[in-house]
LUMNUKE-796184 format. One record per atom (N, C-alpha, C): atom name; x, y, z; chain; residue in one letter; residue number from 1. Coordinates in steps of 0.1 Angstrom, whole numbers. Layout:
<sites>
[CA [X Y Z] A a NUM]
...
</sites>
This chain:
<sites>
[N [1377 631 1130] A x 1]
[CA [1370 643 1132] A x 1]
[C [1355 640 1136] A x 1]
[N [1349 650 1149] A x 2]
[CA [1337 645 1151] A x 2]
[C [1325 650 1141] A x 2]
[N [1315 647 1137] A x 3]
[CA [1304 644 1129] A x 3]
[C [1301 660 1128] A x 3]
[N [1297 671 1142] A x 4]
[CA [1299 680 1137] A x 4]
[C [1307 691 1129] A x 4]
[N [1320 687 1131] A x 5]
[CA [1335 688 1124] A x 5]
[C [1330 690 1112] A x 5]
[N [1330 675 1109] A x 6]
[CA [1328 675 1095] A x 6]
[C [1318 682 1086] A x 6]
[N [1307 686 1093] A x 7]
[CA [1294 689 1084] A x 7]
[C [1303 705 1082] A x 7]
[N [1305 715 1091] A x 8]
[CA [1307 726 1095] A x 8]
[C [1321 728 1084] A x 8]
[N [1332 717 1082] A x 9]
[CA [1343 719 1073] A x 9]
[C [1336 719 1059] A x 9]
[N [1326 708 1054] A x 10]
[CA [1318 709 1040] A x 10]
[C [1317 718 1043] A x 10]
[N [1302 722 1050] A x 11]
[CA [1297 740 1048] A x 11]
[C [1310 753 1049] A x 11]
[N [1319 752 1048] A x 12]
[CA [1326 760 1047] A x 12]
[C [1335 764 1034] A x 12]
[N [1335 758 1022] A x 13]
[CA [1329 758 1010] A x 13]
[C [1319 761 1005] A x 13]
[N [1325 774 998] A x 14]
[CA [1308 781 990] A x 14]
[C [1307 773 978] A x 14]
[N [1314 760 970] A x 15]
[CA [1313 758 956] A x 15]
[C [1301 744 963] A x 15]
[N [1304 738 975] A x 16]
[CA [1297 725 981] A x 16]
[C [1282 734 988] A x 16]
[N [1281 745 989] A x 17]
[CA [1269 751 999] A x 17]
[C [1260 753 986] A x 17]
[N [1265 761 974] A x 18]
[CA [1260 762 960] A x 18]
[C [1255 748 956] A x 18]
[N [1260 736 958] A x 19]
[CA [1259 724 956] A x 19]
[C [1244 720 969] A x 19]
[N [1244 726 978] A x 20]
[CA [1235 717 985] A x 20]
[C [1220 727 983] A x 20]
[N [1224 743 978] A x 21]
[CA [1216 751 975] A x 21]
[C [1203 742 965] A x 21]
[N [1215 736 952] A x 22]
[CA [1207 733 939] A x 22]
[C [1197 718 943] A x 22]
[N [1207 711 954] A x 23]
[CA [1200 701 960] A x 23]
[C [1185 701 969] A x 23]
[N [1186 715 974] A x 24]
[CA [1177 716 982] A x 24]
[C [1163 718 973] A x 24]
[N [1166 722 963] A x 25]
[CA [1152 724 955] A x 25]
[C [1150 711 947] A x 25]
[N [1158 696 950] A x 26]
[CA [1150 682 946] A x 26]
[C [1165 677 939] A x 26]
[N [1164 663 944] A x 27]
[CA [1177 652 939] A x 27]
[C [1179 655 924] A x 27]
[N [1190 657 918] A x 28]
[CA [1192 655 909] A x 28]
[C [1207 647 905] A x 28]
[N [1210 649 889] A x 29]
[CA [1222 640 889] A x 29]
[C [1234 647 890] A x 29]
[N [1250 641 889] A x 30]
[CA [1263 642 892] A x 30]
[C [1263 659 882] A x 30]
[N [1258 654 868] A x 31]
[CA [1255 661 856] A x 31]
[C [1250 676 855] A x 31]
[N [1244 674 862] A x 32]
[CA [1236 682 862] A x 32]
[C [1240 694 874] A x 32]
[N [1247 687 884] A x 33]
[CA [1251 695 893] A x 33]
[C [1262 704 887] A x 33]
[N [1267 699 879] A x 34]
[CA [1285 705 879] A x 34]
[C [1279 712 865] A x 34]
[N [1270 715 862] A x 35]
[CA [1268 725 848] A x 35]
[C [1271 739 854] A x 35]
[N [1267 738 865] A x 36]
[CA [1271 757 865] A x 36]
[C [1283 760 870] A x 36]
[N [1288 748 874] A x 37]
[CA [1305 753 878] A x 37]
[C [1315 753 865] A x 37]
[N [1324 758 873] A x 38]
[CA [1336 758 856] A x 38]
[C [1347 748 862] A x 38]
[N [1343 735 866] A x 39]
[CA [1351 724 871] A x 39]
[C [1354 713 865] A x 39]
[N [1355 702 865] A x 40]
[CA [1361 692 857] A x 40]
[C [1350 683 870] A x 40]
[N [1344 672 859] A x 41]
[CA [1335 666 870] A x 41]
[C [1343 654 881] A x 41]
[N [1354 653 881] A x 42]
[CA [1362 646 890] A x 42]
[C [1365 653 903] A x 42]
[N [1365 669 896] A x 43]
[CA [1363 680 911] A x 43]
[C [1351 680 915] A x 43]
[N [1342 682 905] A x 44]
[CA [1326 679 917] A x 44]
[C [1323 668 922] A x 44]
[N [1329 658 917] A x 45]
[CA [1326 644 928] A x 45]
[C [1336 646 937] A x 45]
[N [1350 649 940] A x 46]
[CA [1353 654 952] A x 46]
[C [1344 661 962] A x 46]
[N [1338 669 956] A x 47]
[CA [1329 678 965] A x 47]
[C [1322 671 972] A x 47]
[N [1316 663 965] A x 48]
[CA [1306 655 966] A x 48]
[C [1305 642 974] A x 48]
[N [1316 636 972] A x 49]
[CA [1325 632 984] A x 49]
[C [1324 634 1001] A x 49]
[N [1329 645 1002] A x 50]
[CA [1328 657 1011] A x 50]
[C [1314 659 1018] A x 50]
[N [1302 661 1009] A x 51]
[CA [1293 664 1012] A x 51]
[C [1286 652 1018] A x 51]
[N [1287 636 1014] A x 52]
[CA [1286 623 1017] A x 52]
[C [1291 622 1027] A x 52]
[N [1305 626 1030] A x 53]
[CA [1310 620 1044] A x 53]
[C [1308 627 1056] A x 53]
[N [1301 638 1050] A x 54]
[CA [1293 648 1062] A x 54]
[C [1285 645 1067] A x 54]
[N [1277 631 1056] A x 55]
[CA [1262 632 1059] A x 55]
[C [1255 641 1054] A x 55]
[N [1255 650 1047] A x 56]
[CA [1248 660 1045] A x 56]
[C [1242 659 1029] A x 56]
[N [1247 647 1021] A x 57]
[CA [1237 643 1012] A x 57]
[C [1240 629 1006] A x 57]
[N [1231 624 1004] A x 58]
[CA [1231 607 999] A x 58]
[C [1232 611 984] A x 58]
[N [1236 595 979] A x 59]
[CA [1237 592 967] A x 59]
[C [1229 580 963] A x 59]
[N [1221 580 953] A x 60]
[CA [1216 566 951] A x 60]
[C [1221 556 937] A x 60]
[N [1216 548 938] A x 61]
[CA [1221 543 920] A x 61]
[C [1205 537 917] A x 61]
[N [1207 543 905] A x 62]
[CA [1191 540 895] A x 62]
[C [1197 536 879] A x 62]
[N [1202 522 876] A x 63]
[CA [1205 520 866] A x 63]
[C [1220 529 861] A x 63]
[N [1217 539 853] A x 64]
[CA [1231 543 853] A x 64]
[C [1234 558 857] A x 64]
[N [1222 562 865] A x 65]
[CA [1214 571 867] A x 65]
[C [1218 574 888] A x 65]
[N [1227 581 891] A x 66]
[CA [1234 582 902] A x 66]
[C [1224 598 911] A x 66]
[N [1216 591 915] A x 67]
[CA [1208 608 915] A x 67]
[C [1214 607 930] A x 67]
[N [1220 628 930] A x 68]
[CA [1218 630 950] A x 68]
[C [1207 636 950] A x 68]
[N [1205 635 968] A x 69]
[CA [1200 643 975] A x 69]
[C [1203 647 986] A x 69]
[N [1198 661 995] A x 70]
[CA [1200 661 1005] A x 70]
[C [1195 652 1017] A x 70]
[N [1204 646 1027] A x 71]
[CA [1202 642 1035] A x 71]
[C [1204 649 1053] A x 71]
[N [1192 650 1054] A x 72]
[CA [1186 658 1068] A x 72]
[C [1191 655 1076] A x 72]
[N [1195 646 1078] A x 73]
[CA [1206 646 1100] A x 73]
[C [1217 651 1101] A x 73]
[N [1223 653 1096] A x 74]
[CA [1234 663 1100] A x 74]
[C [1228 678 1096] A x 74]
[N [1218 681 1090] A x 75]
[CA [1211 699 1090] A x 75]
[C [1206 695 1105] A x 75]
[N [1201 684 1108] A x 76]
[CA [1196 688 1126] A x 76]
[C [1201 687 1132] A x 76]
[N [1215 679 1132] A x 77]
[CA [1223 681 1138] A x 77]
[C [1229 696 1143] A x 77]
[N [1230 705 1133] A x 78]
[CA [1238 714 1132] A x 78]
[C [1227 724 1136] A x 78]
[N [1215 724 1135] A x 79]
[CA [1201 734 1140] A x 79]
[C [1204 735 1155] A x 79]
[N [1204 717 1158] A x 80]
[CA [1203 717 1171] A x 80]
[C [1215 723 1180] A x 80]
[N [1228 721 1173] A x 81]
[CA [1239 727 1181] A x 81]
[C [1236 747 1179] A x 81]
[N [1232 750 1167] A x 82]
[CA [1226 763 1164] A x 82]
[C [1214 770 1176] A x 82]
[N [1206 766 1180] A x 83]
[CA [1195 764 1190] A x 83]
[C [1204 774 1198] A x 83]
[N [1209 770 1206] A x 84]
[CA [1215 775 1219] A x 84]
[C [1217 792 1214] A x 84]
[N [1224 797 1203] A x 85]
[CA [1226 809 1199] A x 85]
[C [1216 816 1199] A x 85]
[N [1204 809 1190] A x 86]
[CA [1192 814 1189] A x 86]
[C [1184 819 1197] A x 86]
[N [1188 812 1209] A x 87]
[CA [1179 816 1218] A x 87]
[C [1184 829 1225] A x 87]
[N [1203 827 1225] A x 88]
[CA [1211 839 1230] A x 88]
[C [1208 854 1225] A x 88]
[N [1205 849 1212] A x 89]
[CA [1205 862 1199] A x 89]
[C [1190 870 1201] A x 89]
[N [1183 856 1201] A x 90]
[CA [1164 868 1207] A x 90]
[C [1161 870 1218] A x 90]
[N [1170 868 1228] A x 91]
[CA [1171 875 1240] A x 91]
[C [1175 888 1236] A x 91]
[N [1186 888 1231] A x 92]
[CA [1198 904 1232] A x 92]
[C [1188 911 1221] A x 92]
[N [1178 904 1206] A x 93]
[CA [1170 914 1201] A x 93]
[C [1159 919 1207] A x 93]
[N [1155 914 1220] A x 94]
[CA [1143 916 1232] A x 94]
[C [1148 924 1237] A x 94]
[N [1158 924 1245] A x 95]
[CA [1162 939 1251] A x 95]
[C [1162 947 1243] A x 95]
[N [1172 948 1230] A x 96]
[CA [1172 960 1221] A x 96]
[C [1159 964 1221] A x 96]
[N [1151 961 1214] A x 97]
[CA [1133 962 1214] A x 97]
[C [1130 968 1224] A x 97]
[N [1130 966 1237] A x 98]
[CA [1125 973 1245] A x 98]
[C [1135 986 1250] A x 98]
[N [1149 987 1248] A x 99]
[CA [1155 999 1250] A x 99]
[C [1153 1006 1238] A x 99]
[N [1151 1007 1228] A x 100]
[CA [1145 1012 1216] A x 100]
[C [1132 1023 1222] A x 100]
[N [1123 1013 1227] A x 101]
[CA [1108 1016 1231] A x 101]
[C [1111 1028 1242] A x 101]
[N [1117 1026 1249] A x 102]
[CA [1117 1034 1263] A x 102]
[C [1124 1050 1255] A x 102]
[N [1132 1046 1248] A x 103]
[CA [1140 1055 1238] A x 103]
[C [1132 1063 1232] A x 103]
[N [1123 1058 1222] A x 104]
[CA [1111 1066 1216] A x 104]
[C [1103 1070 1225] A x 104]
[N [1099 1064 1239] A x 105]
[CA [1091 1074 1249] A x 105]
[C [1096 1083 1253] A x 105]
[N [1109 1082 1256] A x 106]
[CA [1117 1096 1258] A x 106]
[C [1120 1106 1248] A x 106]
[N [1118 1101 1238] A x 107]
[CA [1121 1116 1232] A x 107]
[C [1111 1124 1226] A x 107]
[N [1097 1111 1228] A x 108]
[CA [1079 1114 1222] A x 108]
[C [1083 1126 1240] A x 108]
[N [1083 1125 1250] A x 109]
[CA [1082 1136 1265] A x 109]
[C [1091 1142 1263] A x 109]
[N [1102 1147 1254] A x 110]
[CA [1113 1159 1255] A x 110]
[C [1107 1166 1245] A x 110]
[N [1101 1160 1230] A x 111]
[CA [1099 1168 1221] A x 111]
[C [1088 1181 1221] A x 111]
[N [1094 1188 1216] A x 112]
[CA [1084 1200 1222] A x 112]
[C [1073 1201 1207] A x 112]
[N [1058 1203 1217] A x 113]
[CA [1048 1202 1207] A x 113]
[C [1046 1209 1192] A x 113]
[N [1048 1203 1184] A x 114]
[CA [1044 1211 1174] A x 114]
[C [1032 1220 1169] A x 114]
[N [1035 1228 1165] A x 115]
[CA [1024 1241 1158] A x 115]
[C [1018 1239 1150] A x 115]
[N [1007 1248 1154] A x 116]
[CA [996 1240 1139] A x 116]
[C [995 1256 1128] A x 116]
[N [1007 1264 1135] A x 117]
[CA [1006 1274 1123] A x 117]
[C [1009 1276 1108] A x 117]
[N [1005 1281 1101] A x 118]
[CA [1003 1279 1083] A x 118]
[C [1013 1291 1084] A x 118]
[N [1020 1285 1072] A x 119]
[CA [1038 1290 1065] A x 119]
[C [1031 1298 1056] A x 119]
[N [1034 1311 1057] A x 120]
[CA [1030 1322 1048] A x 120]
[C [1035 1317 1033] A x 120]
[N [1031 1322 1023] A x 121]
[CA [1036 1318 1008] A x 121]
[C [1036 1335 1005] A x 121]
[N [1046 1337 999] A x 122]
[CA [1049 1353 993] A x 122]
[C [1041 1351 979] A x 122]
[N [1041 1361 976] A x 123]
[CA [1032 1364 962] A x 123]
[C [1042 1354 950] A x 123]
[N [1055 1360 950] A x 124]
[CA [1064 1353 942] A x 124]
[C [1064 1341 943] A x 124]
[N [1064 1336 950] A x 125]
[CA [1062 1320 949] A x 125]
[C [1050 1313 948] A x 125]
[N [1043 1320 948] A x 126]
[CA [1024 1317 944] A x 126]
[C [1026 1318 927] A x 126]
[N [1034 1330 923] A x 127]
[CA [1031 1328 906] A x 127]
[C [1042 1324 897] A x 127]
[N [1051 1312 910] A x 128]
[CA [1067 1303 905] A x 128]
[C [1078 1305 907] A x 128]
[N [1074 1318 914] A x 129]
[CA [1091 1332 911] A x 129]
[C [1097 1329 925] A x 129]
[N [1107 1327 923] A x 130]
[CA [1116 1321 938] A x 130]
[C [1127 1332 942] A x 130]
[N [1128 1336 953] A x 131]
[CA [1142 1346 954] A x 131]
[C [1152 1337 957] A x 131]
[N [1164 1335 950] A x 132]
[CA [1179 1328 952] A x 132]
[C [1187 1340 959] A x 132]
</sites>
């Protein structure tokens, strides 16, 4: 499978995206990761696995101390294959924007001017009394 393949198959997993979410706010351990799941930590090192052979986060060893993190080249990888959309998507919101605009000038020259005349108030409703 090619490199993009793989990162796009991980991210397609919300329990490994959850995983790279917790990552993204600073390396931490195996332990620590798998507290908020309801998994068996043999499944979150699968995950984790996964997420390794993506590329998409390293593992270190510190004594007995296995801390991840995310690892950035395959996110640029995947920006940069993303790019091209981006650029597709704020074109097509530039046109909307401006057919919008032409839209509200048309309907600021159809709308007929408003009056600056004062809405009578009947007595009864001056002292609360409302007719139903």
């Amino acid at each position: 499978m090619d490199p993009l393949s793989s990162t796009f198959a991980a991210l397609a997993d919300p329990t490994r995206r959850a995983i790279l979410a917790r990552l993204a706010l600073g390396e931490t351990s195996v332990m620590e990761l798998a507290k908020p799941f309801d998994m068996s930590l043999p499944a979150i090192s699968k995950h984790l696995k996964v997420l390794e052979h993506a590329g998409l986060i390293s593992r270190g060893r510190e004594a007995q101390w296995r801390p991840c993190r995310i690892a950035p080249a395959s996110f640029k990888q995947v920006d940069g294959w993303l790019g091209n959309f981006r650029r597709f998507w704020d074109e097509s919101f530039n046109r909307l924007d401006g057919l919008l605009e032409e839209m509200k000038a048309d309907e600021a020259v159809k709308a007929p001017p408003r009056s600056n005349r004062k809405v009578r108030v009947t007595k009864e409703k001056q002292r609360g009394r409302t007719r139903e």
